[in-house]
N, CA, C and O atoms as CSV, one atom per row, in Angstrom:
chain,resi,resn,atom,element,x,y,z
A,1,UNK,N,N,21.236,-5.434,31.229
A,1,UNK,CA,C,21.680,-5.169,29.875
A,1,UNK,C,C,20.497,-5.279,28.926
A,1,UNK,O,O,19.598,-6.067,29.221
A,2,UNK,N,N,20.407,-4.454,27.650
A,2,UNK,CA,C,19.210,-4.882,26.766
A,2,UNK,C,C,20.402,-4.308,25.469
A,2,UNK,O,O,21.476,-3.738,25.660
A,3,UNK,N,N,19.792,-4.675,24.217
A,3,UNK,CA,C,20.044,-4.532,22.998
A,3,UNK,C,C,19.784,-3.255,23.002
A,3,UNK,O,O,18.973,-2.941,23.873
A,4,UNK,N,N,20.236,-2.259,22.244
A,4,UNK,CA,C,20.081,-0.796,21.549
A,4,UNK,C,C,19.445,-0.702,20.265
A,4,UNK,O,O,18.377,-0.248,19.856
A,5,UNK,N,N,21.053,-1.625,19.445
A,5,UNK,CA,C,20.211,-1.073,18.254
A,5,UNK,C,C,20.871,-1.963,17.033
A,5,UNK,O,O,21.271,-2.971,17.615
A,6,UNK,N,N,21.154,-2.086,15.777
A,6,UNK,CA,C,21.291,-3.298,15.174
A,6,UNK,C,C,21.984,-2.060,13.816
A,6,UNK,O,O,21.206,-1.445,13.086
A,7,UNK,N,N,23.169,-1.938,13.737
A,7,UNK,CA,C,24.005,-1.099,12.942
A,7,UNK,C,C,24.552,-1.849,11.078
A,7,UNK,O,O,25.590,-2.503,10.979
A,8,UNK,N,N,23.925,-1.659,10.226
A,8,UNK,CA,C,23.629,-1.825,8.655
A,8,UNK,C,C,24.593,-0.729,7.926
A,8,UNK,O,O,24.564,0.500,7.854
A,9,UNK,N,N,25.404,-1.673,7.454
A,9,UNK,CA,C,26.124,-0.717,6.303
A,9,UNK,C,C,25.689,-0.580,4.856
A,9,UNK,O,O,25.736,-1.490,4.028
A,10,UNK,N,N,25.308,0.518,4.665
A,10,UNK,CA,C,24.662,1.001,3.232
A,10,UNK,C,C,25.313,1.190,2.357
A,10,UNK,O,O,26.496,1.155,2.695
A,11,UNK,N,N,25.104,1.480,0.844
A,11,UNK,CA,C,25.893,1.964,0.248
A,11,UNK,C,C,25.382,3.107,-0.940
A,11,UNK,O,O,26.072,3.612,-1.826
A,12,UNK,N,N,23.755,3.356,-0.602
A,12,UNK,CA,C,23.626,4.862,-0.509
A,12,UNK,C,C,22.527,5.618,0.588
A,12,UNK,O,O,21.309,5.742,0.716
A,13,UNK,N,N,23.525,5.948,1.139
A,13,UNK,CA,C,22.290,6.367,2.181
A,13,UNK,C,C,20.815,6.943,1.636
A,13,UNK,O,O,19.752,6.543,2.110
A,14,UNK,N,N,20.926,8.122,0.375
A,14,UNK,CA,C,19.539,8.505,0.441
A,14,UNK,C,C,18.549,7.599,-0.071
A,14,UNK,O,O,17.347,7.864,-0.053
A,15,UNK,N,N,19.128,6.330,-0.614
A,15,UNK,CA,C,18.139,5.178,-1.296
A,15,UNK,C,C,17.870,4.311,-0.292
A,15,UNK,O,O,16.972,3.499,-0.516
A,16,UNK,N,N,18.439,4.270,0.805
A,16,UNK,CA,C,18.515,3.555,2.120
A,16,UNK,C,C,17.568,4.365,3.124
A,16,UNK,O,O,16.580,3.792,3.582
A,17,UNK,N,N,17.785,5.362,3.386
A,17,UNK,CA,C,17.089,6.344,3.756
A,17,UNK,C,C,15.211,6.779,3.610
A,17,UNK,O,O,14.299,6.891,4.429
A,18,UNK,N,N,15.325,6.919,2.130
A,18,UNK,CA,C,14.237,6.858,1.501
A,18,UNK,C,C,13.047,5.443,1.822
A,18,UNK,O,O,11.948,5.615,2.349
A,19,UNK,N,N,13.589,4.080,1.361
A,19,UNK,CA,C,13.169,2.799,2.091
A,19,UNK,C,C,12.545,3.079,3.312
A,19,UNK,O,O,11.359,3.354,3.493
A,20,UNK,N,N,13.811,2.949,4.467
A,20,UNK,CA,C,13.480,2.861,5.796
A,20,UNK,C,C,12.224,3.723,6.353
A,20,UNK,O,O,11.483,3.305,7.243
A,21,UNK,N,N,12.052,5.224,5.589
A,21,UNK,CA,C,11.640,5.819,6.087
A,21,UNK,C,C,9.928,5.627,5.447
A,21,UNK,O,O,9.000,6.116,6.091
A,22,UNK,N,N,9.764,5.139,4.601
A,22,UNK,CA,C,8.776,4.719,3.606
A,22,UNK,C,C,8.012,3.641,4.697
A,22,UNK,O,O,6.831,3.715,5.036
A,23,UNK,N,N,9.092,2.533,5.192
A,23,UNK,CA,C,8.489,1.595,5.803
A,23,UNK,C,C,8.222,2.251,7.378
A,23,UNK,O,O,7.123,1.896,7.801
A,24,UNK,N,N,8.795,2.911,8.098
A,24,UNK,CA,C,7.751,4.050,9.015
A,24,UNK,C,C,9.125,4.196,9.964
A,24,UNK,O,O,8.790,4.791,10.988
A,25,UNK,N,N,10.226,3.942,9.985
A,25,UNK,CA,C,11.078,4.410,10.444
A,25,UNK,C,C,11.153,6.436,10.201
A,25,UNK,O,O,10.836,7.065,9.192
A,26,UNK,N,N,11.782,7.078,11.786
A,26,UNK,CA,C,12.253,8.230,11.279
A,26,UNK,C,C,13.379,8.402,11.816
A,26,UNK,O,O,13.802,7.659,12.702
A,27,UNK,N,N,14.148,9.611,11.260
A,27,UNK,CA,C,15.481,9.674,11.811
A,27,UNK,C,C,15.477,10.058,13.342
A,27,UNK,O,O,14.447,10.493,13.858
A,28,UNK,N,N,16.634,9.891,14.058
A,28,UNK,CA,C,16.367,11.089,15.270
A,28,UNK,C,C,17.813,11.626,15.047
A,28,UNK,O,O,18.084,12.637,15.695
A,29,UNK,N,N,18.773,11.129,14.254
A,29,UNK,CA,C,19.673,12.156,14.534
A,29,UNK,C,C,20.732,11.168,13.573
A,29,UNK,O,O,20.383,10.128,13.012
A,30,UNK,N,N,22.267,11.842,13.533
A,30,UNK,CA,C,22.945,11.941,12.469
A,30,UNK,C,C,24.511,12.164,13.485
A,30,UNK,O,O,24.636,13.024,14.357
A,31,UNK,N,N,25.645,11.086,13.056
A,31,UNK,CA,C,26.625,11.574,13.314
A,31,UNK,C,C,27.900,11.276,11.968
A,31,UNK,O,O,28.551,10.250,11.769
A,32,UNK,N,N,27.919,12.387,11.323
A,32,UNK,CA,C,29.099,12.884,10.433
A,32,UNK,C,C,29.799,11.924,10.085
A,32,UNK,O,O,29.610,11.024,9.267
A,33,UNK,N,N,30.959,12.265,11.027
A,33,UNK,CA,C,32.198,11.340,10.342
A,33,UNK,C,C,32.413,10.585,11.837
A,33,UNK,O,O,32.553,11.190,12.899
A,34,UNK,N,N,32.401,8.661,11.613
A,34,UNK,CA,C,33.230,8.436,12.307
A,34,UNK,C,C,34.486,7.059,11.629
A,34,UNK,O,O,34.785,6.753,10.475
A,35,UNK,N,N,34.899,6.576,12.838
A,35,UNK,CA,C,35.645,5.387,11.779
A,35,UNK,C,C,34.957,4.788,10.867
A,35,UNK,O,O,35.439,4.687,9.739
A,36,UNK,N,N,33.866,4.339,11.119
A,36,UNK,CA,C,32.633,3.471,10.004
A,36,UNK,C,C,32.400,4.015,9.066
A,36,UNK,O,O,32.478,3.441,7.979
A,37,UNK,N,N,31.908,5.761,9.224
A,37,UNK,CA,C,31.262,6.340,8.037
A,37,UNK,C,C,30.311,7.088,9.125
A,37,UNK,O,O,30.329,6.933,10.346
A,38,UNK,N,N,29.416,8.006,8.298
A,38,UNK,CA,C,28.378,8.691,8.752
A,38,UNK,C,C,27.736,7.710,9.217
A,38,UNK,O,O,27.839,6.629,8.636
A,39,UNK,N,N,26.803,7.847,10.533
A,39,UNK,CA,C,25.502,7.314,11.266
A,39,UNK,C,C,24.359,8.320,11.314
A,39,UNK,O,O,24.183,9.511,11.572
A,40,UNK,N,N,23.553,7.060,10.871
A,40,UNK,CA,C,21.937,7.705,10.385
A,40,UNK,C,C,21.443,7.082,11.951
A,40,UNK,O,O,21.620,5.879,12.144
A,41,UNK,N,N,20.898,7.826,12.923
A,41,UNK,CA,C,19.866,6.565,13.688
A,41,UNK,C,C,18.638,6.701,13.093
A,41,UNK,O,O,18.338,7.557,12.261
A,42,UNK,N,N,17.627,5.464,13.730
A,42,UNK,CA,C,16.402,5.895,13.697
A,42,UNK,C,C,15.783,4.949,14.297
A,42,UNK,O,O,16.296,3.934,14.770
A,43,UNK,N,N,14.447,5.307,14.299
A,43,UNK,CA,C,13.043,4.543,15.134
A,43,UNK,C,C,11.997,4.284,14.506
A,43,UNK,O,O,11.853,4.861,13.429
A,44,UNK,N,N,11.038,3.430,14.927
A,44,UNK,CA,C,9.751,3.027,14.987
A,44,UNK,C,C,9.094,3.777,15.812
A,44,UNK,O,O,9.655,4.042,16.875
A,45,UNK,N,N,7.940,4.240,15.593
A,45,UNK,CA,C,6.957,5.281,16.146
A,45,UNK,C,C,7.002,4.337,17.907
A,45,UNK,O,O,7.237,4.965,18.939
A,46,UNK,N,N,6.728,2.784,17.905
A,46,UNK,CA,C,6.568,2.634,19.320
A,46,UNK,C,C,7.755,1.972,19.935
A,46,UNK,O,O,7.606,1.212,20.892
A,47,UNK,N,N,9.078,2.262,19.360
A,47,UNK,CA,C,10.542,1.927,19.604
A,47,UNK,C,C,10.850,3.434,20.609
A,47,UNK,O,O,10.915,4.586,20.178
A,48,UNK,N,N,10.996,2.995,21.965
A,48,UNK,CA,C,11.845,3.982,22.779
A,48,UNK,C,C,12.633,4.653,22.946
A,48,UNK,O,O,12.580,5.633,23.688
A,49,UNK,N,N,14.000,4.128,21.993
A,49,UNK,CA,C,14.954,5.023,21.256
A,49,UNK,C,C,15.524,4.016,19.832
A,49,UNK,O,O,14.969,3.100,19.225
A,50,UNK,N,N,16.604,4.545,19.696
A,50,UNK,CA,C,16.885,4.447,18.350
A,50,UNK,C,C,16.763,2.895,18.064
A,50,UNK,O,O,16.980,2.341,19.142
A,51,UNK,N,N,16.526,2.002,17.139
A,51,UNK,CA,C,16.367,0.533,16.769
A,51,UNK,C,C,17.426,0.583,15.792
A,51,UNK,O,O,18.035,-0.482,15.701
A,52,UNK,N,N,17.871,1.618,14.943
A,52,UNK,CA,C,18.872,0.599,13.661
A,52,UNK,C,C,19.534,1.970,13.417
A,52,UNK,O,O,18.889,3.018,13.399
A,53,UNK,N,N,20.906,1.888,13.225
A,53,UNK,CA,C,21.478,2.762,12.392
A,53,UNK,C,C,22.272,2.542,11.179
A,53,UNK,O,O,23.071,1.610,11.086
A,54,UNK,N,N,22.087,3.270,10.388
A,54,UNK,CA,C,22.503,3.082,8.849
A,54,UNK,C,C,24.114,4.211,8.977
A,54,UNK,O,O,24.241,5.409,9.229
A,55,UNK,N,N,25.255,2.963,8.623
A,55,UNK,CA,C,25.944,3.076,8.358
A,55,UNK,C,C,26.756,3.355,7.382
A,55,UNK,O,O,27.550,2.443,7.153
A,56,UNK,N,N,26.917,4.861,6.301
A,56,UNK,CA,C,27.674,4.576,5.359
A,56,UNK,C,C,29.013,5.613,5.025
A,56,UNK,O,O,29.429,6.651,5.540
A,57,UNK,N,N,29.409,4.826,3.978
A,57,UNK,CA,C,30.693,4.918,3.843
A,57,UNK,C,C,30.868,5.226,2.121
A,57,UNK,O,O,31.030,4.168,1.512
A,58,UNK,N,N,30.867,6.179,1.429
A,58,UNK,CA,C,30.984,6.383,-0.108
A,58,UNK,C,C,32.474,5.065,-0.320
A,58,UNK,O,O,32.495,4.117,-1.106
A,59,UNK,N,N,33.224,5.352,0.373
A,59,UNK,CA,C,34.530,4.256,-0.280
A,59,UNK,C,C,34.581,3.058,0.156
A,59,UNK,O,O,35.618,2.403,0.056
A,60,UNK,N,N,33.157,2.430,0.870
A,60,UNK,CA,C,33.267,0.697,1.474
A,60,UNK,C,C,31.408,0.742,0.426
A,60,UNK,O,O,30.612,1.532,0.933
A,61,UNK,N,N,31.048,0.219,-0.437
A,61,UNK,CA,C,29.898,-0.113,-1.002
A,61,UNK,C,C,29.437,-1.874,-0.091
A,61,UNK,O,O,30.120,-2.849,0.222
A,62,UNK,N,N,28.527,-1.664,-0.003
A,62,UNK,CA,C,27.822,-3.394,0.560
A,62,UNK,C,C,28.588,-3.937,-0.276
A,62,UNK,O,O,28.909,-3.299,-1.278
A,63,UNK,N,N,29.066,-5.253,-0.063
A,63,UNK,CA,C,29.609,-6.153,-1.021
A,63,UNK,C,C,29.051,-7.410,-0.895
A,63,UNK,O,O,29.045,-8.175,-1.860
A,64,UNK,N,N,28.468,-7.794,0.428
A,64,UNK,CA,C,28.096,-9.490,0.831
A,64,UNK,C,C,27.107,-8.634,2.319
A,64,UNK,O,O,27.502,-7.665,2.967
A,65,UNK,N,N,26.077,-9.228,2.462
A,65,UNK,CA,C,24.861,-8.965,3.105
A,65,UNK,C,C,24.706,-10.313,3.984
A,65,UNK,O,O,23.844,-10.495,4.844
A,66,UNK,N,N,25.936,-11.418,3.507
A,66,UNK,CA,C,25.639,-12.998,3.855
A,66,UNK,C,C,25.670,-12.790,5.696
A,66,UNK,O,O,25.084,-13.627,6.383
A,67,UNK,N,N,26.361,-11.676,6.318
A,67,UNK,CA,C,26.612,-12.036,7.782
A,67,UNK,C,C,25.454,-11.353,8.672
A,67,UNK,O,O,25.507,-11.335,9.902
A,68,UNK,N,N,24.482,-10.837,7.978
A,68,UNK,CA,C,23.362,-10.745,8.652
A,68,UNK,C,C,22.015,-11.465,7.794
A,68,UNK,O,O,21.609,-11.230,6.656
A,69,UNK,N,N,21.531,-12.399,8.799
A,69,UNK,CA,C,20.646,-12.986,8.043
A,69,UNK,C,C,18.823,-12.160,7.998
A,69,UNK,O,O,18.175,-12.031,6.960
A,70,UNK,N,N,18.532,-11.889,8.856
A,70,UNK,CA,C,17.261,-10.800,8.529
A,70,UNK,C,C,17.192,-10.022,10.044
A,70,UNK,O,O,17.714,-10.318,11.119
A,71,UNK,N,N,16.159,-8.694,9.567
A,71,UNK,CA,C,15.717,-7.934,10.542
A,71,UNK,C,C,13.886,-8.072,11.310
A,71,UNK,O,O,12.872,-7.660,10.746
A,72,UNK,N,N,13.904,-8.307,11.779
A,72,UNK,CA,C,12.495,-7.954,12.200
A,72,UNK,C,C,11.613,-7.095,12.874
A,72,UNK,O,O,11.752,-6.672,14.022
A,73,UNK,N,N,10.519,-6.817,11.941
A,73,UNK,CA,C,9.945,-5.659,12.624
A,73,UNK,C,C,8.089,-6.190,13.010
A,73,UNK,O,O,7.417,-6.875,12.239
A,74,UNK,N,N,7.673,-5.732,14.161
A,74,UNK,CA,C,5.970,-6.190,14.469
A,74,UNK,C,C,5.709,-5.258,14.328
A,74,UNK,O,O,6.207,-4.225,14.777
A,75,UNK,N,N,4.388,-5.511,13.298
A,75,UNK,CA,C,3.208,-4.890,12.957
A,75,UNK,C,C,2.067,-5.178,13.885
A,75,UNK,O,O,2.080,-6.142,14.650
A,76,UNK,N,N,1.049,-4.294,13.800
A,76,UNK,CA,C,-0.262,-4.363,14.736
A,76,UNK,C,C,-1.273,-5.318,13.597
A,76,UNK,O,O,-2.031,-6.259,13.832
A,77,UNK,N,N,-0.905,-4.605,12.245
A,77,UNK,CA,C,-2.091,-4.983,11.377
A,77,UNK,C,C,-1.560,-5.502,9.869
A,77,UNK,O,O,-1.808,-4.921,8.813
A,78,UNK,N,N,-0.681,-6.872,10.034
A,78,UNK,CA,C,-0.174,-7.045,8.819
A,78,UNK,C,C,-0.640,-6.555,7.315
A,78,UNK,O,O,0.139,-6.297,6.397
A,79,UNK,N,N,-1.762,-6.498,7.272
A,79,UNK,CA,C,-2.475,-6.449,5.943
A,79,UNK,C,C,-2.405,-4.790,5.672
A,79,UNK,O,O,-1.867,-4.309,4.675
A,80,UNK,N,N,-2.926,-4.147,6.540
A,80,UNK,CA,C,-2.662,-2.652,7.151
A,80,UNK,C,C,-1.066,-2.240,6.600
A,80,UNK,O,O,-0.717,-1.526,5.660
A,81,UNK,N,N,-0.236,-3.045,7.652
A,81,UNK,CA,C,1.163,-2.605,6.554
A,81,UNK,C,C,1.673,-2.624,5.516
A,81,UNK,O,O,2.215,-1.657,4.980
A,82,UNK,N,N,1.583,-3.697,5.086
A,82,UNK,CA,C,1.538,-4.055,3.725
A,82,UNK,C,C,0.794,-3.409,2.683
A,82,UNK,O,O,1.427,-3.257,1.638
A,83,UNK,N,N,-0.576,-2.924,2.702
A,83,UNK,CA,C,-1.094,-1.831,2.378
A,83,UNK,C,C,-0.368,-0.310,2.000
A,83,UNK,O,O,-0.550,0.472,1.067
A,84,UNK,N,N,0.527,-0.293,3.171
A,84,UNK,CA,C,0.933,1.235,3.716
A,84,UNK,C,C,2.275,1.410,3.261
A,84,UNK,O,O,2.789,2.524,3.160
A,85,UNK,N,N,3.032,0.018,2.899
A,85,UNK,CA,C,4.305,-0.104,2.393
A,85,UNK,C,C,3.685,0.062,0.839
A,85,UNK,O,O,4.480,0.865,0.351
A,86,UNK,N,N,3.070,-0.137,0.185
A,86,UNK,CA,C,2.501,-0.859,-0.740
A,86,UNK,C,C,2.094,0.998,-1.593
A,86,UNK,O,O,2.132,1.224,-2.803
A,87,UNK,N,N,1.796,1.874,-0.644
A,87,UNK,CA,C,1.278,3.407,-1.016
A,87,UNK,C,C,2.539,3.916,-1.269
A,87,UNK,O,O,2.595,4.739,-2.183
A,88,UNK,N,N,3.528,3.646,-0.715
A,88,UNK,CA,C,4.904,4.144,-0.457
A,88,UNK,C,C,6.031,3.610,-1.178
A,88,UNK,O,O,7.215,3.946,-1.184
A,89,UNK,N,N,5.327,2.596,-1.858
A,89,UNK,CA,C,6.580,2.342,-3.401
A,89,UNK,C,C,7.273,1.166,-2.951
A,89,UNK,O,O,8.200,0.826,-3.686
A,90,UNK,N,N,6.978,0.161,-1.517
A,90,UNK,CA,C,7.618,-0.655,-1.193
A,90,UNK,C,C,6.663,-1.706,-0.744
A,90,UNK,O,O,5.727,-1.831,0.047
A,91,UNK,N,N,7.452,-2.528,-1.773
A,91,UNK,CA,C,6.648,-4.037,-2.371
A,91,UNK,C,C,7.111,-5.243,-1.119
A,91,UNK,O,O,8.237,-5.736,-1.058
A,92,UNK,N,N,6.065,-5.543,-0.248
A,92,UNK,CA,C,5.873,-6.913,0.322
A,92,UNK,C,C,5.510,-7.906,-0.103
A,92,UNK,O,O,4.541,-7.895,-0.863
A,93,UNK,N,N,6.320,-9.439,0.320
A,93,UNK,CA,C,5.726,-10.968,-0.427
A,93,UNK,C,C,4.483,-11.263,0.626
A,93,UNK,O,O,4.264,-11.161,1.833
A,94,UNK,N,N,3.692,-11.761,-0.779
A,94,UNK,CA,C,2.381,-12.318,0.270
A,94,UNK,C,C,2.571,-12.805,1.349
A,94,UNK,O,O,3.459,-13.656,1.418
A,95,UNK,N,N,2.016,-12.543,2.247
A,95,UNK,CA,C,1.698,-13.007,3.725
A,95,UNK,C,C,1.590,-14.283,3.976
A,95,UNK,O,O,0.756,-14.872,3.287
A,96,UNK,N,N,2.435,-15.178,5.095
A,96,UNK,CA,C,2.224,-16.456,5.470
A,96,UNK,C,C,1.326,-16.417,6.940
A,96,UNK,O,O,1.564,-15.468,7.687
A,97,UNK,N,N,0.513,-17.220,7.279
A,97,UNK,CA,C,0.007,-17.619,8.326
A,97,UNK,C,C,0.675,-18.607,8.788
A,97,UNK,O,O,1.117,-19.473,8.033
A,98,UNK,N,N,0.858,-18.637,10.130
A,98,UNK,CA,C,2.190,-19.419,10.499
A,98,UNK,C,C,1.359,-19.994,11.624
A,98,UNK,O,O,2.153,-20.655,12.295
A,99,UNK,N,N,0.028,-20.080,12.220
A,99,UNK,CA,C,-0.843,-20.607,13.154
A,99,UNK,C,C,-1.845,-19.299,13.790
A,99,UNK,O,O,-1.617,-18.117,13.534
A,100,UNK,N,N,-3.018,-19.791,14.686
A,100,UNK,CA,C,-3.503,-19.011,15.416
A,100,UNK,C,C,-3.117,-17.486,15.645
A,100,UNK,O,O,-2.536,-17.168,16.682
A,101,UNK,N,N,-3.464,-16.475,14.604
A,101,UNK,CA,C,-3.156,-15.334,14.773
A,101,UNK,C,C,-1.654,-14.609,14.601
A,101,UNK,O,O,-1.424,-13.492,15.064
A,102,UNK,N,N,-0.645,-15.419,13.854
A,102,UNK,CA,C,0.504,-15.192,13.812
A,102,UNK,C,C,0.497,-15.594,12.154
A,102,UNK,O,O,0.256,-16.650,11.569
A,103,UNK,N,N,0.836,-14.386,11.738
A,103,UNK,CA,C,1.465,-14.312,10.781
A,103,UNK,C,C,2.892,-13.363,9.751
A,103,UNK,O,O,3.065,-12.259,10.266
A,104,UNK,N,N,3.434,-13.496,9.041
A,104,UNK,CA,C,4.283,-12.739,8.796
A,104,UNK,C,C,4.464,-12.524,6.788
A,104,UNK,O,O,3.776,-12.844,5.818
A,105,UNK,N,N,5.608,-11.909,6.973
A,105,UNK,CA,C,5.526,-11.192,5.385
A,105,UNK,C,C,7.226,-10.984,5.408
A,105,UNK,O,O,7.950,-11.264,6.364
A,106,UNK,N,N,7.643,-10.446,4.163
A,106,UNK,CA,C,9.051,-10.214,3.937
A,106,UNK,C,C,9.207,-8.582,2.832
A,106,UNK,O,O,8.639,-8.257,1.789
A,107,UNK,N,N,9.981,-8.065,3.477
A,107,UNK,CA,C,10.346,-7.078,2.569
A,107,UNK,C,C,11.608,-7.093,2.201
A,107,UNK,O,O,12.186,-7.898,2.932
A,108,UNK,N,N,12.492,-6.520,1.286
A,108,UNK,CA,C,14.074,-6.751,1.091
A,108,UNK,C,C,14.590,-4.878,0.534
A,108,UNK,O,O,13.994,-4.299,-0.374
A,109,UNK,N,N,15.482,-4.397,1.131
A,109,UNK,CA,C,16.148,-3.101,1.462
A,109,UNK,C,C,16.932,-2.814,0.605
A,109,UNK,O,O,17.886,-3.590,0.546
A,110,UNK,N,N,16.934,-1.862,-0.227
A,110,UNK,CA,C,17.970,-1.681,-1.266
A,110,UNK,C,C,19.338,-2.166,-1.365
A,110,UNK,O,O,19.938,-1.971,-2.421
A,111,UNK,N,N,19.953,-2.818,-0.333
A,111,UNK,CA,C,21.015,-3.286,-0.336
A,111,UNK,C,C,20.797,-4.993,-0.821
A,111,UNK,O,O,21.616,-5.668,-1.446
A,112,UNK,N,N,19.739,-5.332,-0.433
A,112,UNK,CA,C,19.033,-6.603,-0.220
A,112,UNK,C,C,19.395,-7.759,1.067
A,112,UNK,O,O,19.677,-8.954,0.985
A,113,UNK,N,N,19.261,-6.881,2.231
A,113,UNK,CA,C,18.873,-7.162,3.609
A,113,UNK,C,C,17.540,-7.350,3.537
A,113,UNK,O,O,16.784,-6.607,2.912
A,114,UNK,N,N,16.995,-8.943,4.549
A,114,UNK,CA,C,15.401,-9.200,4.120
A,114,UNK,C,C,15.420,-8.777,5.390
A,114,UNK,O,O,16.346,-8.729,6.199
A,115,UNK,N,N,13.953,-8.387,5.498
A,115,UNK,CA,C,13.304,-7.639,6.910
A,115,UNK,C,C,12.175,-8.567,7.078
A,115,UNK,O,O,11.559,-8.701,6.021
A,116,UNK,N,N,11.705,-9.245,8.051
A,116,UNK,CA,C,10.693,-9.982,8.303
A,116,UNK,C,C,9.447,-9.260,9.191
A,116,UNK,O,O,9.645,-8.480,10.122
A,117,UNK,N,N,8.399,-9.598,8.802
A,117,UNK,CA,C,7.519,-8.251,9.169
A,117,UNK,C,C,6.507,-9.701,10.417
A,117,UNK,O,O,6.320,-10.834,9.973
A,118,UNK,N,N,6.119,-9.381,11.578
A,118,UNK,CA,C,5.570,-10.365,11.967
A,118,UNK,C,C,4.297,-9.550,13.103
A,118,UNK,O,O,4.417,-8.584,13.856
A,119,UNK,N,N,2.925,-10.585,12.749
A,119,UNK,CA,C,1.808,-9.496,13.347
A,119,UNK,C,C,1.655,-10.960,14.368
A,119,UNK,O,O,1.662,-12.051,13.798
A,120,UNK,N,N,1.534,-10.898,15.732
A,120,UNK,CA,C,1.355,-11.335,16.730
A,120,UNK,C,C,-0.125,-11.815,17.291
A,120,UNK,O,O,-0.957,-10.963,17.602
A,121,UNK,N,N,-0.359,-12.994,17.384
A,121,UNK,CA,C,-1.688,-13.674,18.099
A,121,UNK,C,C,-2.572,-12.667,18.555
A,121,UNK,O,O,-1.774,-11.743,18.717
A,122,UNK,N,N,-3.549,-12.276,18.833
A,122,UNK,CA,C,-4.004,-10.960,19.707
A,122,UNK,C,C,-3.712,-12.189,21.219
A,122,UNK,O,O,-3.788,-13.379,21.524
A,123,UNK,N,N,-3.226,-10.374,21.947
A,123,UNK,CA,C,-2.475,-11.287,23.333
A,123,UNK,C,C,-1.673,-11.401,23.622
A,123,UNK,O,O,-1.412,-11.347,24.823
A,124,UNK,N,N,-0.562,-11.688,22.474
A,124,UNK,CA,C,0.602,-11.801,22.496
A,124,UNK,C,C,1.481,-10.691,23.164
A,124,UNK,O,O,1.148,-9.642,22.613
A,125,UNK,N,N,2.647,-10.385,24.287
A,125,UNK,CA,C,3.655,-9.450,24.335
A,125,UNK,C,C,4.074,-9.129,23.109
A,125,UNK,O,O,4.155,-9.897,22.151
A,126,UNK,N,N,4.405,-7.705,23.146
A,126,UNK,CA,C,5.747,-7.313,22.012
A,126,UNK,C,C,6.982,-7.945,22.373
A,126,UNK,O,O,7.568,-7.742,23.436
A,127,UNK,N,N,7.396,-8.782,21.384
A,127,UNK,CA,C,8.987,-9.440,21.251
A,127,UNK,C,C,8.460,-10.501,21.809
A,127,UNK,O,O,7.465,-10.638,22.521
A,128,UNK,N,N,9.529,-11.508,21.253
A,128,UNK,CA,C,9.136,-13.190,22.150
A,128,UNK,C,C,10.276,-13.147,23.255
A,128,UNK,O,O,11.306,-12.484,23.374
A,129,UNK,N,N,9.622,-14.195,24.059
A,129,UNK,CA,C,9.447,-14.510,25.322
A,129,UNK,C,C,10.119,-16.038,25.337
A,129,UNK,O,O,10.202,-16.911,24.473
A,130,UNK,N,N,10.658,-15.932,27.033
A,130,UNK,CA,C,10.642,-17.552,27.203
A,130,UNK,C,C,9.265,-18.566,26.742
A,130,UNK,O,O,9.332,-19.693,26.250
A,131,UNK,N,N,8.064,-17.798,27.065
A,131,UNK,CA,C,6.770,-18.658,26.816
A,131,UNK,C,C,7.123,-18.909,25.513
A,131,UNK,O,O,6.719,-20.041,25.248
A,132,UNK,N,N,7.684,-18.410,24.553
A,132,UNK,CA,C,7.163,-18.770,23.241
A,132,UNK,C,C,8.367,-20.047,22.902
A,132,UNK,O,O,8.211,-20.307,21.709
A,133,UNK,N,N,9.005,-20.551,23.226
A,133,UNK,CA,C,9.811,-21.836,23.113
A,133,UNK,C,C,9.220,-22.732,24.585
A,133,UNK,O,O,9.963,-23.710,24.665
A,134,UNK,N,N,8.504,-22.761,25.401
A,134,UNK,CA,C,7.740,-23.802,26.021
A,134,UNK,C,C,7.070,-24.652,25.231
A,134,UNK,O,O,6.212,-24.428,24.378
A,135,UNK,N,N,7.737,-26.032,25.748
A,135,UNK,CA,C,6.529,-26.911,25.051
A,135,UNK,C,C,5.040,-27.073,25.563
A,135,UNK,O,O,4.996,-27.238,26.783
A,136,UNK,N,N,3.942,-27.067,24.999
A,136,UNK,CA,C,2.769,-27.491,25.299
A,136,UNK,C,C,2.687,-28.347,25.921
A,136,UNK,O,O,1.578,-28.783,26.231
């Protein structure tokens, strides 16, 4: 079994849209009408298939954001992204260093879903690992 994809209800897609795609997401595809509302998918250039789909619905608006607490996305070159979000009209909080080559940043999504942006030790796998809860 693995995770797919992590499904966000919007409440306008093209301002939702616009965001995601700013921060380097692209679409791959679109389904109309279902019980939820239209589905947006999309990806990260080194995401295999789809990572998040945007869910909306003109007659359900976001109302409470409280049952998802954040998203996360790895960067190669925090400063680099932040930069690149930064050309594209979307404002990141200064950068924390969190130890040896790990650091992270926060962005927040027109709905105001926070996205946690995190650049990895050099070395590090993509995604954490059992290693990374071992104690020393």
């Amino acid at each position: 079994m693995r995770t797919l994809h992590l499904g966000l209800r919007v409440t306008d897609l093209d301002r939702s849209l616009a965001f995601y795609t700013a921060v380097g997401y692209t679409v791959l595809g679109t389904v109309p009408e279902t019980g939820f509302g239209s589905l947006t998918m999309l990806k990260l250039p080194d995401d295999p298939f789809a990572s998040l789909e945007l869910v909306h619905d003109a007659a359900r608006p976001v109302t409470d954001i409280g049952a998802v607490n954040h998203l996360v996305i790895q960067v190669d070159d925090l400063d680099a992204a932040i930069a690149g979000f930064a050309a594209n009209d979307v404002t990141a909080e200064p950068p924390a260093d969190l130890g040896p080559g790990m650091r992270t940043s926060w962005l927040t999504d027109p709905d105001g879903y926070r996205i946690e942006l995190v650049q990895w030790p050099p070395g590090h796998p993509a995604g954490m690992t059992e290693a990374d809860f071992r104690s020393a």
